[in-house]
GUDO-227105 format. One record per residue (C-alpha): x, y, z; chain; residue in three letters. Coordinates in steps of 0.2 Angstrom, whole numbers. Example, Ala and Ser with C-alpha at 12.3 -4.5 7.8 and 13.67 -1.06 7.14 Angstrom:
% residues 2
[site [62,-22,39],A,ALA];
[site [68,-5,36],A,SER];
% end
This chain:
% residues 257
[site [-70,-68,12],A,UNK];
[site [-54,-77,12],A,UNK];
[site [-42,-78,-3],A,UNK];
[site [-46,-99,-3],A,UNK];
[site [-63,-96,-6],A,UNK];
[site [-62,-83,-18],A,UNK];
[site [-50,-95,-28],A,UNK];
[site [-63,-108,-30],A,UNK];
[site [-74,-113,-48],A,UNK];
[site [-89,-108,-49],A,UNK];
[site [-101,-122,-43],A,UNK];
[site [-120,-124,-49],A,UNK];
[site [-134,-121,-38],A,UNK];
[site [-139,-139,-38],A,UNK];
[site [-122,-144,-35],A,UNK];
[site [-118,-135,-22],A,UNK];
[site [-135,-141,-13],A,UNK];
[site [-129,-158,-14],A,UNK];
[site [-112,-156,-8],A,UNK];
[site [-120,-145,9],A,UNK];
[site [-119,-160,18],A,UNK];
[site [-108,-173,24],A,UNK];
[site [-115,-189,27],A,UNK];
[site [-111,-192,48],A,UNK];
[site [-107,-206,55],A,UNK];
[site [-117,-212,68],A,UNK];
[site [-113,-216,87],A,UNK];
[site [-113,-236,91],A,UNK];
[site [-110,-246,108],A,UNK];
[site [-93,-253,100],A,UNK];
[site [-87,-236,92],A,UNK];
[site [-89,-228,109],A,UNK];
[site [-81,-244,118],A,UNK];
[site [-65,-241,105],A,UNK];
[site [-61,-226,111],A,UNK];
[site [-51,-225,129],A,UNK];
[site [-59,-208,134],A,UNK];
[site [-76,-219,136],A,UNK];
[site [-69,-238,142],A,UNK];
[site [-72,-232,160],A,UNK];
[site [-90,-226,157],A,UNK];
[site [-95,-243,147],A,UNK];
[site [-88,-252,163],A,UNK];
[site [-96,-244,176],A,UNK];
[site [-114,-246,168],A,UNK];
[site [-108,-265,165],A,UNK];
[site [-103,-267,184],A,UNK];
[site [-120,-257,189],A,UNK];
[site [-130,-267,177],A,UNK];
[site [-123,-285,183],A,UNK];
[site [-125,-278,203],A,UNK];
[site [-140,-272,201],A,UNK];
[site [-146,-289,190],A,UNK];
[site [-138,-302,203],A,UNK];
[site [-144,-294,219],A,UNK];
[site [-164,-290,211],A,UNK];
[site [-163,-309,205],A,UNK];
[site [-157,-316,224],A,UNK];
[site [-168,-301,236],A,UNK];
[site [-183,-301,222],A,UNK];
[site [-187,-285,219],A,UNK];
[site [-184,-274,203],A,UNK];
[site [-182,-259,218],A,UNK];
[site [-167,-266,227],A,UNK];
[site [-159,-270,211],A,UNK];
[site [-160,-252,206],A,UNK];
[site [-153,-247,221],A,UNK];
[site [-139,-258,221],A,UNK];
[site [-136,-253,203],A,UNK];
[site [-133,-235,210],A,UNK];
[site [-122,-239,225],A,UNK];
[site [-111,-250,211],A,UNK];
[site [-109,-234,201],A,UNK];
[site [-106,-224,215],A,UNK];
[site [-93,-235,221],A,UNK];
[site [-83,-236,204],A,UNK];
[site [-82,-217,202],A,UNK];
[site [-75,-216,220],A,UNK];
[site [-64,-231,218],A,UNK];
[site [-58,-223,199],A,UNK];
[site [-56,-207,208],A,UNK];
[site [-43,-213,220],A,UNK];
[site [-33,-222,207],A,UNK];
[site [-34,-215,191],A,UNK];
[site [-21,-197,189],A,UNK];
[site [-22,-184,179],A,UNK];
[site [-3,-184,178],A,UNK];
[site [2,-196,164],A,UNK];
[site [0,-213,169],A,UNK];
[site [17,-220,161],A,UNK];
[site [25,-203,173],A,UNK];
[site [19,-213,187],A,UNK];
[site [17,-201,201],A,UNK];
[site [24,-203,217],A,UNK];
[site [12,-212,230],A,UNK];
[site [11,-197,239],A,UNK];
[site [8,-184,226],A,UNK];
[site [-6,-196,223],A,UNK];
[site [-14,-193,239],A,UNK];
[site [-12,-175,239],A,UNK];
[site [-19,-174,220],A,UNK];
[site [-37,-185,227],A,UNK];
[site [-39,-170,240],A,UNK];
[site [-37,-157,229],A,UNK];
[site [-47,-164,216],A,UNK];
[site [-62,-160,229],A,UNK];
[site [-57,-143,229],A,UNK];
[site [-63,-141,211],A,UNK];
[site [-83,-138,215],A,UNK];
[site [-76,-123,227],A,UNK];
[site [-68,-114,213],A,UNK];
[site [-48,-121,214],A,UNK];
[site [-39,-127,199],A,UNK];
[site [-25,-135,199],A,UNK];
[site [-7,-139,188],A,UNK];
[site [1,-154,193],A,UNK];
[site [18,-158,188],A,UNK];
[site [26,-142,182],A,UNK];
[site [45,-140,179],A,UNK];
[site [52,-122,183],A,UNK];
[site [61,-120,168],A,UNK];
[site [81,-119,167],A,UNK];
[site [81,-132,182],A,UNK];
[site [77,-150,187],A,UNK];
[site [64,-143,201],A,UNK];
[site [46,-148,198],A,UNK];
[site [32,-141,210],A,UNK];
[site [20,-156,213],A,UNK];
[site [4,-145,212],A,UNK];
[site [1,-129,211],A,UNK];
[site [-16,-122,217],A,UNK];
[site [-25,-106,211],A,UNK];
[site [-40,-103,220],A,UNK];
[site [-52,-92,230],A,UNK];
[site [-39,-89,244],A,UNK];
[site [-25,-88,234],A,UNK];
[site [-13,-98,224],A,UNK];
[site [-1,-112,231],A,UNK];
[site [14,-123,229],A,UNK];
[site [14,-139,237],A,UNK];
[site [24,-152,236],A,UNK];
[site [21,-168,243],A,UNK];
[site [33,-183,252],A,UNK];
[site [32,-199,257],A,UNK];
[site [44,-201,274],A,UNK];
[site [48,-214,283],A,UNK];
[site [34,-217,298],A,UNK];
[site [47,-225,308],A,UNK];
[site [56,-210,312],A,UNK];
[site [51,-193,322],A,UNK];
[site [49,-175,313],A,UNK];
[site [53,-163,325],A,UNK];
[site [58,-144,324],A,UNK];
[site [70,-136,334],A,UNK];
[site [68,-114,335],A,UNK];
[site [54,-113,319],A,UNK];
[site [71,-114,309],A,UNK];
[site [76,-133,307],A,UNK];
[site [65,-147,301],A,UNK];
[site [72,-165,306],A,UNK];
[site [65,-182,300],A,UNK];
[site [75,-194,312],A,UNK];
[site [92,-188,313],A,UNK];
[site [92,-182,296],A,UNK];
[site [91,-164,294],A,UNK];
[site [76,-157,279],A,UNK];
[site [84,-140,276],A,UNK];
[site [87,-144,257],A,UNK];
[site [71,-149,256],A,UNK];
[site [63,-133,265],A,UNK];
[site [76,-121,254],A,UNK];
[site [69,-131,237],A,UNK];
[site [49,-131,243],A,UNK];
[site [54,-109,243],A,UNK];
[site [64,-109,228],A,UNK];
[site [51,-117,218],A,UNK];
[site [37,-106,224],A,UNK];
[site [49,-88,223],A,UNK];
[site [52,-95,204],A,UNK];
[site [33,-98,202],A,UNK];
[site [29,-83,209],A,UNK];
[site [41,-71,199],A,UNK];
[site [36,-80,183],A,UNK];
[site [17,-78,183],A,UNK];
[site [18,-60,190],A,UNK];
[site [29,-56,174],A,UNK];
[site [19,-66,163],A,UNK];
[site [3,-55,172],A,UNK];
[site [12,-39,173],A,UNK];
[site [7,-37,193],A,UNK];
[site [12,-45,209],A,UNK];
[site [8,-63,213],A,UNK];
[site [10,-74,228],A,UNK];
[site [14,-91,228],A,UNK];
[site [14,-99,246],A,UNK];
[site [25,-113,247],A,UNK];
[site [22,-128,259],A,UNK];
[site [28,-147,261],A,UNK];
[site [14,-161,263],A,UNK];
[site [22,-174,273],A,UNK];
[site [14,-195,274],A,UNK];
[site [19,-208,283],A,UNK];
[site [24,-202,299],A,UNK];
[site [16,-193,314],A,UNK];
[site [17,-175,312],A,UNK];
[site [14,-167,331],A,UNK];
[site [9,-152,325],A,UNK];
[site [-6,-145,314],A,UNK];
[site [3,-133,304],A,UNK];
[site [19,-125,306],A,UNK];
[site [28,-112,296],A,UNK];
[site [47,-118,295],A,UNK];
[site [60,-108,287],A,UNK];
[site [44,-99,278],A,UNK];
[site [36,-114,273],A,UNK];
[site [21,-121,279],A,UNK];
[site [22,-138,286],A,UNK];
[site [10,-149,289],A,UNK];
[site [1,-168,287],A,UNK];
[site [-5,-173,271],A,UNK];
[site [-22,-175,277],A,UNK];
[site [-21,-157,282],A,UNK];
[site [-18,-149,263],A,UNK];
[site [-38,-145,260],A,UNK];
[site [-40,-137,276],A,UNK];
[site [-24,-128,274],A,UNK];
[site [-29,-117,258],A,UNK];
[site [-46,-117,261],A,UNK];
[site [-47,-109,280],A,UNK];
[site [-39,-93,274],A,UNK];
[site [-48,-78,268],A,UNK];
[site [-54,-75,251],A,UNK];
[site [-46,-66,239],A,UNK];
[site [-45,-67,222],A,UNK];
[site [-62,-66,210],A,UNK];
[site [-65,-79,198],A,UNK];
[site [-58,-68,182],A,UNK];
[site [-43,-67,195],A,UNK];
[site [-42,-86,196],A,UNK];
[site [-42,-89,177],A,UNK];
[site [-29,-78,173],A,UNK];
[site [-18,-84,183],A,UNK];
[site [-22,-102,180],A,UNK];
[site [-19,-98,161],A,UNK];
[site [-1,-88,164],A,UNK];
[site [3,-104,175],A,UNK];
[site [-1,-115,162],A,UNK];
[site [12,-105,151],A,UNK];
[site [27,-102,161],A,UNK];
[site [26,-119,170],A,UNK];
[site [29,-129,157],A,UNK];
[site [24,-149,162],A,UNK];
[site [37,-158,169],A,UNK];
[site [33,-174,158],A,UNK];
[site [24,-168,143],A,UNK];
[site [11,-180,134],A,UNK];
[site [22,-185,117],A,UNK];
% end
């Protein structure tokens, strides 16, 4: 029993039956509207109920009104899926770590989590996402190049967009990972590995994945299949430990105020 407790006036029995309960407010259509965390919900049964009411009324039949009511809902929870981040909206992430995040957020039903928008602390570096899952755990970071101009490699060793050459870029992507890595094997006590890779959008990438200076490079469209067509090798306990050490030492780049 805790000191608080033990402090505290002897109450009569009747009282203390009294005060047992607190009265609990209930639920109502306009409380749950209030509240952010629900708006979406309220509007995608408004959209569903209002397809599903129009197109009943013109086709006559309570049957394809229902169905259009579904494909309505379906469609806003796709549509909100696309737009809508999980990075704080005032951040406003880059277009392409929007795309990347969208792909990774189908990952989750096979067991991946994900950190997006972690600093490395004691630097301006941020790792875009950083995927713990069954194959292993990743760092990727996403960019947005101009479509006009060619990536090429010359010798596995030089990455150029145009005339320009990426190796800054290539030498951050490993950084970031080396630092991720050496912090949540410290934070775990054991050795973990954090592969590093750059998801490029926007131009034609002639190649479907290509190690660089060690770092994996390859199309945006390509980062699901990239960590998912590797063997399996952490367990589930594996997956949240690490996920929960990440959290810790990868502080968020932006943090909610």
């Amino acid at each position: 029993m805790s000191d608080e407790s033990s402090d505290r006036p002897a109450t009569p029995p009747e009282e203390a039956a009294s005060t047992t309960y607190a009265p609990v407010e209930r639920a109502s259509l306009q409380a749950l509207a209030s509240r952010f965390d629900y708006r979406h919900l309220l509007r995608r049964a408004l959209v569903a109920l209002a397809a599903g009411l129009v197109v009943g009324f013109l086709l006559g039949g309570w049957r394809i009104g229902l169905t259009a009511a579904i494909v309505a809902a379906i469609a806003d929870t796709m549509y909100r899926a696309r737009s809508v981040s999980s990075v704080p909206a005032w951040r406003r992430p880059s277009a392409a770590e929007r795309r990347t995040e969208y792909q990774l957020k189908r990952l989750e039903r096979s067991g991946y989590r994900t950190l997006h928008a972690r600093a490395v602390p004691g630097s301006d570096a941020q790792i875009d996402h950083l995927v713990i899952g069954p194959t292993g755990v990743y760092a990727v970071d996403s960019e947005k190049w101009d479509k006009r101009l060619p990536v090429r490699v010359q010798s596995h060793r030089k990455l150029f967009h145009g005339p320009f050459n990426q190796k800054p870029r290539l030498d951050e992507a490993r950084w970031e990972a080396s630092q991720a890595s050496e912090l949540i094997g410290k934070a775990l006590g054991r050795e973990i590995q954090v592969v590093p890779s750059l998801a490029i959008y926007g131009p034609s990438i002639p190649w479907r994945i290509l190690n660089v200076r060690e770092v994996d490079v390859f199309s945006g469209s390509m980062v699901r299949k990239w960590i998912t067509k590797r063997e399996r090798s952490l367990t589930s306990a594996e997956i949240d430990s690490i996920y929960r050490a990440a959290e810790r030492v990868l502080p968020p780049r932006y943090p909610e105020s």
